[in-house]
N, C-alpha and C positions, 0 to 999 in steps of 0.2 A: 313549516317552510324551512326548508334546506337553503344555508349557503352555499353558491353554486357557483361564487367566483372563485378560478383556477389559483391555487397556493402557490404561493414562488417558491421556486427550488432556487438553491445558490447550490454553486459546482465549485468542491475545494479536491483538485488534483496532489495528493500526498508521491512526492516521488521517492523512492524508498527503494533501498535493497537490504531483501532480508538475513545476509549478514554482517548486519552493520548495527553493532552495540545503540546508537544512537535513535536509531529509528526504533529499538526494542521498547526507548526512556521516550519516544516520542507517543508510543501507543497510551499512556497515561492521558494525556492532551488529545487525541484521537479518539477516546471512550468519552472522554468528559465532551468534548464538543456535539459528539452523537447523541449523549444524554439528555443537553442544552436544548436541542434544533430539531432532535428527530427526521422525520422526513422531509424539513425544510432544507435539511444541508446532505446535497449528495458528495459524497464522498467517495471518488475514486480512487486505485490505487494506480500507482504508475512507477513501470519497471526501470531501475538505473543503476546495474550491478557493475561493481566498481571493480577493479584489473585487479587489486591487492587482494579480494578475498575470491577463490580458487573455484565456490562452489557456488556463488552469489546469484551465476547468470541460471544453472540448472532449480535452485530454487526459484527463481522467479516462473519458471517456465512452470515450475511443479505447482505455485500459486494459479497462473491461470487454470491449471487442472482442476483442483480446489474451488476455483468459484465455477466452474463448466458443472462442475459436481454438486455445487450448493453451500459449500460450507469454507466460501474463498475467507472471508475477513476472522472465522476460527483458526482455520490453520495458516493464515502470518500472522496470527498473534502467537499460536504455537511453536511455529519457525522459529521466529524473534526471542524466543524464552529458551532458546535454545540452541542461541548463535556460538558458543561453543561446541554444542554435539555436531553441529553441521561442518564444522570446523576442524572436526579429528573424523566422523565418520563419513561427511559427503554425501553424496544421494542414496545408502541406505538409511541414512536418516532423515530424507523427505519421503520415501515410501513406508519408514516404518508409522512415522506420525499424520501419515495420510489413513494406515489404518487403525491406529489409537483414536479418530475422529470418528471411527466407521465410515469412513470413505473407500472406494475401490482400489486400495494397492497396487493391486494387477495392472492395473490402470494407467496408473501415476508410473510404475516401471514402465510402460509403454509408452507411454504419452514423450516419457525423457529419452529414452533410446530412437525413437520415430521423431524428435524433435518439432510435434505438431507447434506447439505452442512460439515456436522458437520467432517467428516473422512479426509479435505482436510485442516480445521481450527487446527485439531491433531497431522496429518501430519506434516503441518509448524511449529507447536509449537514444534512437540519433535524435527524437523531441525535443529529449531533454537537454544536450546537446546544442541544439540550436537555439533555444530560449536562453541560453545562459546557465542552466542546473551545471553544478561540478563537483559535488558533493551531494549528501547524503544524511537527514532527511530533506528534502525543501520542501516548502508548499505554494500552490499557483493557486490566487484565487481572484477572481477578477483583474484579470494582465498584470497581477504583484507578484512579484517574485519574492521570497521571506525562505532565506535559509537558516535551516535548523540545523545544519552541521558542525557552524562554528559553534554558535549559543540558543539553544532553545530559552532563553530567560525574556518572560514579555509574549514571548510568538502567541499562545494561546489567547491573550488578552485581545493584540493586535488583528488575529484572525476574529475574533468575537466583533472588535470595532466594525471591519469590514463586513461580515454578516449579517451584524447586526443595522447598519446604513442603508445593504442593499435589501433586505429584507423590507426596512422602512418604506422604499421606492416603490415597491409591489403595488 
């Protein structure tokens, strides 16, 4: 006999822009939680690319490409390792590292110049916006708001607290 009752999922909205040093230092905390919870904890990403970095809003967009593709949460960990190269070379270095993934390059140059993705980057941003997000990392998870821009020191533990709560309630 199979257990058949449905597993709770908890929704933890990571809002990020992938050129933002901090959210690079937050994917440490973002791999460990995924290790924790597995498919108990769905983990969104959510776009909020910030005015000061130039190329923040076209990598977001090249992220939605990436997971349309299959392989969205490899390449913003590859972004984010790499927030300097995005920073001198700008979106040929979200096409180049889209085909260092084996993903479709071609693609990804298209996708940014056709601006597909761009209504879903807008979206998130006025979200975030209206929630309160103003920075970069934050996380939303059960109507908390817990920003990781100033101090990611605790966040991890604190997001476990609450997971680990609503998980119990299931």
């Amino acid at each position: 006999m199979s257990d058949s009752s449905p597993t709770r999922t908890v929704v933890l909205d990571l809002w990020c822009e992938l050129q933002c040093p901090d959210c690079h230092t937050a994917l440490d905390d973002v791999n460990a939680l995924r290790e924790r919870y597995g498919d108990r904890l769905e983990l969104r990403l959510r776009h909020f690319p910030l005015e000061k970095h130039k190329h923040a809003h076209a990598a977001a967009q090249a992220a939605e490409e990436a997971f349309e593709q299959g392989k969205g949460w490899p390449y913003v960990a590859a972004v984010l390792a790499g927030t300097g190269e995005l920073a001198k070379k700008g979106e040929p270095f979200l096409v180049e590292t889209a085909g260092e993934l084996g993903l479709d390059a071609e693609e990804f140059d298209t996708a940014l110049i056709d601006g597909r993705h761009m209504l879903i980057v807008d979206a998130d941003q006025a979200e975030g916006k209206a929630i309160g997000v103003t920075g970069t990392p934050t996380y939303v998870i059960d109507d908390q708001r817990l920003d990781g821009g100033k101090s990611q020191e605790g966040l991890r533990g604190r997001i476990e607290e609450i997971v680990d709560r609503l998980l119990a309630q299931a």
